[in-house]
mmCIF file of the C-alpha atoms, coordinates in Angstrom:
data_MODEL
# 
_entry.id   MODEL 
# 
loop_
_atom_site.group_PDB 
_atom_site.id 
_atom_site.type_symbol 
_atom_site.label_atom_id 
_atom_site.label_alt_id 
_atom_site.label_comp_id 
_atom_site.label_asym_id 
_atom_site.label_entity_id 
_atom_site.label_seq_id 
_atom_site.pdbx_PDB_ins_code 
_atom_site.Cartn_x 
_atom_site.Cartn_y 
_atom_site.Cartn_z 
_atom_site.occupancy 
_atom_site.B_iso_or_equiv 
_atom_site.pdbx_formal_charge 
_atom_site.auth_seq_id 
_atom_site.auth_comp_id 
_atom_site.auth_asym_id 
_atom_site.auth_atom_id 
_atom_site.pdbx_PDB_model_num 
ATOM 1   C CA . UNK A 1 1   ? 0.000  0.000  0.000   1.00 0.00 ? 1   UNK A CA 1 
ATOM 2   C CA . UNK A 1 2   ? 1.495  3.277  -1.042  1.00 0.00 ? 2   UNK A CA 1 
ATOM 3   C CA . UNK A 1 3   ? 0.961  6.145  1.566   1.00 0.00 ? 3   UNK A CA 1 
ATOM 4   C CA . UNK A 1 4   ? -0.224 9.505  0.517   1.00 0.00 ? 4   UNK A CA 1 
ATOM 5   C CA . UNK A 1 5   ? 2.530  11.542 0.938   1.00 0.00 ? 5   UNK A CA 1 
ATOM 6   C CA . UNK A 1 6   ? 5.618  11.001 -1.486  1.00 0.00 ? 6   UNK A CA 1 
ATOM 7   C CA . UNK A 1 7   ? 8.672  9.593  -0.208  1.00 0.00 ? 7   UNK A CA 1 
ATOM 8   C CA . UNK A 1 8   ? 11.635 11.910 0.358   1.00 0.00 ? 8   UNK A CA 1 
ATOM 9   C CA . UNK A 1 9   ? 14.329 11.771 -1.576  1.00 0.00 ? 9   UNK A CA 1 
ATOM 10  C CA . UNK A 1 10  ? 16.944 13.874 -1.409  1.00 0.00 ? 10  UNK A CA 1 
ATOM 11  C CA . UNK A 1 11  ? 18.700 13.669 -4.996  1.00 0.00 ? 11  UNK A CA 1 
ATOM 12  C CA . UNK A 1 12  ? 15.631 15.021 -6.081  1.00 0.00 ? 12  UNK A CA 1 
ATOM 13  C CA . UNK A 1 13  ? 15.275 17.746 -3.578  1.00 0.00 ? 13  UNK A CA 1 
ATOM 14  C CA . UNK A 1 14  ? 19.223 18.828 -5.076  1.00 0.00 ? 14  UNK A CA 1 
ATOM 15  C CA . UNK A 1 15  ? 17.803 18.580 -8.497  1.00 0.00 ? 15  UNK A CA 1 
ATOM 16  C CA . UNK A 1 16  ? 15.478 20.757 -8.083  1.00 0.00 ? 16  UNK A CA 1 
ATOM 17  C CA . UNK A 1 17  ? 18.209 23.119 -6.081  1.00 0.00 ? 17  UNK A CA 1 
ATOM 18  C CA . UNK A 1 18  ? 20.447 22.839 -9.071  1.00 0.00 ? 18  UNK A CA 1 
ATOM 19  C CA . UNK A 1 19  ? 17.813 23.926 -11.609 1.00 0.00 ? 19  UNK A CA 1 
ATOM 20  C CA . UNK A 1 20  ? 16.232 26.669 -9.964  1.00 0.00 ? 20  UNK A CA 1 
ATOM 21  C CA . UNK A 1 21  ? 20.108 27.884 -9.662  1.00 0.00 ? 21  UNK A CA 1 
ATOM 22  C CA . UNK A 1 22  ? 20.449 27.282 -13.120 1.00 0.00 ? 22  UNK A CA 1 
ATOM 23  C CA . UNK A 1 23  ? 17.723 29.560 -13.953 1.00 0.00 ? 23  UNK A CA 1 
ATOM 24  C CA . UNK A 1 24  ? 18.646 32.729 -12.226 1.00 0.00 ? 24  UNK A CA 1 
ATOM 25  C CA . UNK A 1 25  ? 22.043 32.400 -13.278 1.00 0.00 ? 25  UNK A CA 1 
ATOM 26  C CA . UNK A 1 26  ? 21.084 32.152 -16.754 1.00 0.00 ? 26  UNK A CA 1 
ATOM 27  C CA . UNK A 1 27  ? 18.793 34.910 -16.873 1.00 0.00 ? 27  UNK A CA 1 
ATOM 28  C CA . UNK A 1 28  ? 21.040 37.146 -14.924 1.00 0.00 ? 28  UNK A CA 1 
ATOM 29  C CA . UNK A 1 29  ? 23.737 36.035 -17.505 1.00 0.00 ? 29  UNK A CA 1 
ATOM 30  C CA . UNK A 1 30  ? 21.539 36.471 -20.188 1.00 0.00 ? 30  UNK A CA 1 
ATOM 31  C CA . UNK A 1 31  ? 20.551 40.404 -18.592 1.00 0.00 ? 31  UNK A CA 1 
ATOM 32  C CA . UNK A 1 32  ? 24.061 41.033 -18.699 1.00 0.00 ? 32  UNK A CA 1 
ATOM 33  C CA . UNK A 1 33  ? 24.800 39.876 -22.231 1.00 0.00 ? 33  UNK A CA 1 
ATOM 34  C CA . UNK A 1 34  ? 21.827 41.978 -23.087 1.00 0.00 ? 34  UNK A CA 1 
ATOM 35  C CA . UNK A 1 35  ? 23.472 45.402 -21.193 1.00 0.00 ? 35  UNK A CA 1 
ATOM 36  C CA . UNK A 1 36  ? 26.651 44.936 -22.700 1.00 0.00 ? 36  UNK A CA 1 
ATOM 37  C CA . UNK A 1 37  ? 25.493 44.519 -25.903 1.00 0.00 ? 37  UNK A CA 1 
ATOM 38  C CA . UNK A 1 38  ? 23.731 47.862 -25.959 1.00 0.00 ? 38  UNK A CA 1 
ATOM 39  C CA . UNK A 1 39  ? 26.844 49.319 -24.766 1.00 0.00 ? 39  UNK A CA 1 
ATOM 40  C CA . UNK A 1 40  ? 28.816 47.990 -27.379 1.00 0.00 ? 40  UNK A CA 1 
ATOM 41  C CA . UNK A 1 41  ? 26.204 49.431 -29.596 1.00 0.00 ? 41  UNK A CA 1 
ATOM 42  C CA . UNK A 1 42  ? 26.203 53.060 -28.646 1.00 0.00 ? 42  UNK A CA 1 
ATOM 43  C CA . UNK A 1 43  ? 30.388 52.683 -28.271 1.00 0.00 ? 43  UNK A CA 1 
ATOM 44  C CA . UNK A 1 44  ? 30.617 51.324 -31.625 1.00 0.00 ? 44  UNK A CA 1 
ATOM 45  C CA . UNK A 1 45  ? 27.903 54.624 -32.940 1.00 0.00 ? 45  UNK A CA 1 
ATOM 46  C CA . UNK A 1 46  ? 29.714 57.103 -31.084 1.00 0.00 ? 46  UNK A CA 1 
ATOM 47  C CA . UNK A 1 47  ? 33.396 55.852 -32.324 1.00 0.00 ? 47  UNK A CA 1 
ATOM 48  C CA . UNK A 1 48  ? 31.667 55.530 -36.190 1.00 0.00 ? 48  UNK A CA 1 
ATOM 49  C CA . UNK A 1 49  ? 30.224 59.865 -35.633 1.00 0.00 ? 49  UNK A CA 1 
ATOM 50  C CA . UNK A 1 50  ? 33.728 60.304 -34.134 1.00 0.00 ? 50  UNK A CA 1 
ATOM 51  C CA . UNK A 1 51  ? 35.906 58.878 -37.048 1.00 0.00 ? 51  UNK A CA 1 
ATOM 52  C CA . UNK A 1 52  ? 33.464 60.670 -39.373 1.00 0.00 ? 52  UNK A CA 1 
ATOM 53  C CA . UNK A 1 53  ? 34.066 63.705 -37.687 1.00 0.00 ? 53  UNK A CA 1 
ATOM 54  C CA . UNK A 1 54  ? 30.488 64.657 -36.447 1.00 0.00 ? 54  UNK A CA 1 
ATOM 55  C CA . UNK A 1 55  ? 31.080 64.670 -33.172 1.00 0.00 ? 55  UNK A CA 1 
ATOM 56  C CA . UNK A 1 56  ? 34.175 65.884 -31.180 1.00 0.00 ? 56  UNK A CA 1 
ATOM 57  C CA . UNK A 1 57  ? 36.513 63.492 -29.488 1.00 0.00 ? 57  UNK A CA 1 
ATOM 58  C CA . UNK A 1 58  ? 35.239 64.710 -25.918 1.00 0.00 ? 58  UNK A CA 1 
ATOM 59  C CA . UNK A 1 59  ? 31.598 64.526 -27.011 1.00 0.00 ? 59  UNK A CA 1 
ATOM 60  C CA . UNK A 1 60  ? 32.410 60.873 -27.550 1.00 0.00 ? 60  UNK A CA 1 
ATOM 61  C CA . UNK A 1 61  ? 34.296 60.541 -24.310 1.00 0.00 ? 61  UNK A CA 1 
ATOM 62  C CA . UNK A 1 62  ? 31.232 62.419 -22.542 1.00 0.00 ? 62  UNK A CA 1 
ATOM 63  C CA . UNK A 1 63  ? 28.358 59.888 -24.473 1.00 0.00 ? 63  UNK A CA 1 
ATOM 64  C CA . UNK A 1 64  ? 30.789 56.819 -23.078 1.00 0.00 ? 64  UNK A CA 1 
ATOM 65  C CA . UNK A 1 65  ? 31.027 58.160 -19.864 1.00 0.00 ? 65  UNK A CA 1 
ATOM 66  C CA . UNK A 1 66  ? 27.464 58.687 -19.540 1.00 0.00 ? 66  UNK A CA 1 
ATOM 67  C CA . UNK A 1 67  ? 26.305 55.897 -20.531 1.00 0.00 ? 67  UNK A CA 1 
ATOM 68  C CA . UNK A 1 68  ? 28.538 53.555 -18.302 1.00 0.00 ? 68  UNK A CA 1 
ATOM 69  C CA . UNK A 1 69  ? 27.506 55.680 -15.608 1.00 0.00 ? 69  UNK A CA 1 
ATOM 70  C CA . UNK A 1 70  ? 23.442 54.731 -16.366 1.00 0.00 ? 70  UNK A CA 1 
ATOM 71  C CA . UNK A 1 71  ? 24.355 50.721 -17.158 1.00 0.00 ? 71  UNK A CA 1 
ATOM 72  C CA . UNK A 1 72  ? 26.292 50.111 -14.215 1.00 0.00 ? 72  UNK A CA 1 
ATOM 73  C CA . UNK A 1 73  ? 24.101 50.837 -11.360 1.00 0.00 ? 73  UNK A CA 1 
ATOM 74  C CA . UNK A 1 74  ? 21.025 49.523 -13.143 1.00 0.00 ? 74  UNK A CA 1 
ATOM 75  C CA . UNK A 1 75  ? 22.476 46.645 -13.503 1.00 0.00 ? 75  UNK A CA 1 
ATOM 76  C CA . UNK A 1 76  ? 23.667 46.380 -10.465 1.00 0.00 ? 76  UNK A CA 1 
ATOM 77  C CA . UNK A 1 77  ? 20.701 47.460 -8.817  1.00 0.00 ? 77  UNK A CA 1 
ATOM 78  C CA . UNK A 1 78  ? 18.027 45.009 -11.509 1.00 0.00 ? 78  UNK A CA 1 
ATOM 79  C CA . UNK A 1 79  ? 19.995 41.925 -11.875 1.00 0.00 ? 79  UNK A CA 1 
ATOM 80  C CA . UNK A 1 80  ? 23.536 42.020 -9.364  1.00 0.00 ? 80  UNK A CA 1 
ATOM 81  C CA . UNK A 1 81  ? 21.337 42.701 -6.008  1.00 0.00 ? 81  UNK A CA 1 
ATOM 82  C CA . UNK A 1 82  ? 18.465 40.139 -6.325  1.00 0.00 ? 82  UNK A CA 1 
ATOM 83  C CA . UNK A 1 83  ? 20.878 37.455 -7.682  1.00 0.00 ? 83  UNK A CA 1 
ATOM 84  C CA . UNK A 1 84  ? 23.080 37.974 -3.784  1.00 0.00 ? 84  UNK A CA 1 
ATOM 85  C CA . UNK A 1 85  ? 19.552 37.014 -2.178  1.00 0.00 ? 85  UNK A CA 1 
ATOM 86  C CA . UNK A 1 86  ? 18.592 34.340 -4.375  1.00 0.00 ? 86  UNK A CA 1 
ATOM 87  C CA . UNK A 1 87  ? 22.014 32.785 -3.510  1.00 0.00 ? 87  UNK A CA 1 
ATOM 88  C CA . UNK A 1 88  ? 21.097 33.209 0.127   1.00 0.00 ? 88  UNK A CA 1 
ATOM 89  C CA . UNK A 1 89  ? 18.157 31.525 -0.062  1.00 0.00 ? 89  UNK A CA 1 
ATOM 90  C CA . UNK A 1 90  ? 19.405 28.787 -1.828  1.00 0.00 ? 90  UNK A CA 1 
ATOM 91  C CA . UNK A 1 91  ? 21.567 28.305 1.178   1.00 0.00 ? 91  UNK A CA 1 
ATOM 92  C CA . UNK A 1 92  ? 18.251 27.771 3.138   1.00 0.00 ? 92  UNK A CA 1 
ATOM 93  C CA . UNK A 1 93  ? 16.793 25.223 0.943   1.00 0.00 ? 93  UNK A CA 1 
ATOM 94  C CA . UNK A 1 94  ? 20.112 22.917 0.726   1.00 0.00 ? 94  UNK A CA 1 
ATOM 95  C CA . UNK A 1 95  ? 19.834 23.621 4.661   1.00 0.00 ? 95  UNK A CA 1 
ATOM 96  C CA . UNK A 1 96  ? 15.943 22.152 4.299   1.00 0.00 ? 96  UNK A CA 1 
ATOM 97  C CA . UNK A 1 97  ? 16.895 19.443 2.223   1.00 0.00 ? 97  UNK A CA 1 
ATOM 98  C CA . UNK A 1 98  ? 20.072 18.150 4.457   1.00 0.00 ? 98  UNK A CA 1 
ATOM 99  C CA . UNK A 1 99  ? 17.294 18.622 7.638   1.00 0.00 ? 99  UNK A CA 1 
ATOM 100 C CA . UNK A 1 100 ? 14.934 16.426 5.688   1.00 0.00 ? 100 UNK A CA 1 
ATOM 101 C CA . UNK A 1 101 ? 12.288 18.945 4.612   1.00 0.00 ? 101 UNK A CA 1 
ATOM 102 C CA . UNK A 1 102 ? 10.969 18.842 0.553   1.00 0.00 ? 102 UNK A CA 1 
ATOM 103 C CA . UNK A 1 103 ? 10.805 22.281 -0.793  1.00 0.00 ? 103 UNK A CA 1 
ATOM 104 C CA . UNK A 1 104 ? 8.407  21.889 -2.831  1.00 0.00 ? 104 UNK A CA 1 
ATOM 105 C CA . UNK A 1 105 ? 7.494  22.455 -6.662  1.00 0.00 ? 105 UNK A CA 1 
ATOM 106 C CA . UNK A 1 106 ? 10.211 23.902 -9.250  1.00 0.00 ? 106 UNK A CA 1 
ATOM 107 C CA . UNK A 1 107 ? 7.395  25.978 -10.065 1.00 0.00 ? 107 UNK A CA 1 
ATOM 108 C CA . UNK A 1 108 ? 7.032  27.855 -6.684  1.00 0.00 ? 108 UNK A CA 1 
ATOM 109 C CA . UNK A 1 109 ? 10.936 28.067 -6.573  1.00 0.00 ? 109 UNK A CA 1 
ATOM 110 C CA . UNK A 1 110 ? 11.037 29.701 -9.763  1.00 0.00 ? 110 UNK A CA 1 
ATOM 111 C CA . UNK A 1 111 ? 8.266  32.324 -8.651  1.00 0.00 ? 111 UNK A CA 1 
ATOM 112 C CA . UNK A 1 112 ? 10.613 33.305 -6.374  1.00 0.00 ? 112 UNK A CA 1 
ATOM 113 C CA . UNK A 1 113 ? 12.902 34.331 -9.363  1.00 0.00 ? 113 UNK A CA 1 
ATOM 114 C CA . UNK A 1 114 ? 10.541 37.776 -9.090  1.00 0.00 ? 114 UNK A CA 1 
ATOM 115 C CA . UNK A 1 115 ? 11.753 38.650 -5.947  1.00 0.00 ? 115 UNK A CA 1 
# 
Protein backbone atom coordinates (compact mmCIF):
# COMPACT_ATOMS: atom_id res chain seq x y z
CA UNK A 1 0.00 0.00 0.00
CA UNK A 2 1.50 3.28 -1.04
CA UNK A 3 0.96 6.15 1.57
CA UNK A 4 -0.22 9.50 0.52
CA UNK A 5 2.53 11.54 0.94
CA UNK A 6 5.62 11.00 -1.49
CA UNK A 7 8.67 9.59 -0.21
CA UNK A 8 11.64 11.91 0.36
CA UNK A 9 14.33 11.77 -1.58
CA UNK A 10 16.94 13.87 -1.41
CA UNK A 11 18.70 13.67 -5.00
CA UNK A 12 15.63 15.02 -6.08
CA UNK A 13 15.27 17.75 -3.58
CA UNK A 14 19.22 18.83 -5.08
CA UNK A 15 17.80 18.58 -8.50
CA UNK A 16 15.48 20.76 -8.08
CA UNK A 17 18.21 23.12 -6.08
CA UNK A 18 20.45 22.84 -9.07
CA UNK A 19 17.81 23.93 -11.61
CA UNK A 20 16.23 26.67 -9.96
CA UNK A 21 20.11 27.88 -9.66
CA UNK A 22 20.45 27.28 -13.12
CA UNK A 23 17.72 29.56 -13.95
CA UNK A 24 18.65 32.73 -12.23
CA UNK A 25 22.04 32.40 -13.28
CA UNK A 26 21.08 32.15 -16.75
CA UNK A 27 18.79 34.91 -16.87
CA UNK A 28 21.04 37.15 -14.92
CA UNK A 29 23.74 36.04 -17.50
CA UNK A 30 21.54 36.47 -20.19
CA UNK A 31 20.55 40.40 -18.59
CA UNK A 32 24.06 41.03 -18.70
CA UNK A 33 24.80 39.88 -22.23
CA UNK A 34 21.83 41.98 -23.09
CA UNK A 35 23.47 45.40 -21.19
CA UNK A 36 26.65 44.94 -22.70
CA UNK A 37 25.49 44.52 -25.90
CA UNK A 38 23.73 47.86 -25.96
CA UNK A 39 26.84 49.32 -24.77
CA UNK A 40 28.82 47.99 -27.38
CA UNK A 41 26.20 49.43 -29.60
CA UNK A 42 26.20 53.06 -28.65
CA UNK A 43 30.39 52.68 -28.27
CA UNK A 44 30.62 51.32 -31.62
CA UNK A 45 27.90 54.62 -32.94
CA UNK A 46 29.71 57.10 -31.08
CA UNK A 47 33.40 55.85 -32.32
CA UNK A 48 31.67 55.53 -36.19
CA UNK A 49 30.22 59.86 -35.63
CA UNK A 50 33.73 60.30 -34.13
CA UNK A 51 35.91 58.88 -37.05
CA UNK A 52 33.46 60.67 -39.37
CA UNK A 53 34.07 63.71 -37.69
CA UNK A 54 30.49 64.66 -36.45
CA UNK A 55 31.08 64.67 -33.17
CA UNK A 56 34.18 65.88 -31.18
CA UNK A 57 36.51 63.49 -29.49
CA UNK A 58 35.24 64.71 -25.92
CA UNK A 59 31.60 64.53 -27.01
CA UNK A 60 32.41 60.87 -27.55
CA UNK A 61 34.30 60.54 -24.31
CA UNK A 62 31.23 62.42 -22.54
CA UNK A 63 28.36 59.89 -24.47
CA UNK A 64 30.79 56.82 -23.08
CA UNK A 65 31.03 58.16 -19.86
CA UNK A 66 27.46 58.69 -19.54
CA UNK A 67 26.30 55.90 -20.53
CA UNK A 68 28.54 53.56 -18.30
CA UNK A 69 27.51 55.68 -15.61
CA UNK A 70 23.44 54.73 -16.37
CA UNK A 71 24.35 50.72 -17.16
CA UNK A 72 26.29 50.11 -14.21
CA UNK A 73 24.10 50.84 -11.36
CA UNK A 74 21.02 49.52 -13.14
CA UNK A 75 22.48 46.65 -13.50
CA UNK A 76 23.67 46.38 -10.46
CA UNK A 77 20.70 47.46 -8.82
CA UNK A 78 18.03 45.01 -11.51
CA UNK A 79 19.99 41.92 -11.88
CA UNK A 80 23.54 42.02 -9.36
CA UNK A 81 21.34 42.70 -6.01
CA UNK A 82 18.47 40.14 -6.33
CA UNK A 83 20.88 37.45 -7.68
CA UNK A 84 23.08 37.97 -3.78
CA UNK A 85 19.55 37.01 -2.18
CA UNK A 86 18.59 34.34 -4.37
CA UNK A 87 22.01 32.79 -3.51
CA UNK A 88 21.10 33.21 0.13
CA UNK A 89 18.16 31.52 -0.06
CA UNK A 90 19.41 28.79 -1.83
CA UNK A 91 21.57 28.31 1.18
CA UNK A 92 18.25 27.77 3.14
CA UNK A 93 16.79 25.22 0.94
CA UNK A 94 20.11 22.92 0.73
CA UNK A 95 19.83 23.62 4.66
CA UNK A 96 15.94 22.15 4.30
CA UNK A 97 16.89 19.44 2.22
CA UNK A 98 20.07 18.15 4.46
CA UNK A 99 17.29 18.62 7.64
CA UNK A 100 14.93 16.43 5.69
CA UNK A 101 12.29 18.95 4.61
CA UNK A 102 10.97 18.84 0.55
CA UNK A 103 10.80 22.28 -0.79
CA UNK A 104 8.41 21.89 -2.83
CA UNK A 105 7.49 22.46 -6.66
CA UNK A 106 10.21 23.90 -9.25
CA UNK A 107 7.40 25.98 -10.07
CA UNK A 108 7.03 27.86 -6.68
CA UNK A 109 10.94 28.07 -6.57
CA UNK A 110 11.04 29.70 -9.76
CA UNK A 111 8.27 32.32 -8.65
CA UNK A 112 10.61 33.30 -6.37
CA UNK A 113 12.90 34.33 -9.36
CA UNK A 114 10.54 37.78 -9.09
CA UNK A 115 11.75 38.65 -5.95
Amino acid sequence: MTSPHPKFDKDIELAKINLVAEEWRGNKLLYLGTLLSAFVAVLALSSAARFANQISFLQDDVVIVVTIIIIAPFAYLTQFRPYERRLLYLGTLLRRVNAGEAIGDVDDLLKMKKA
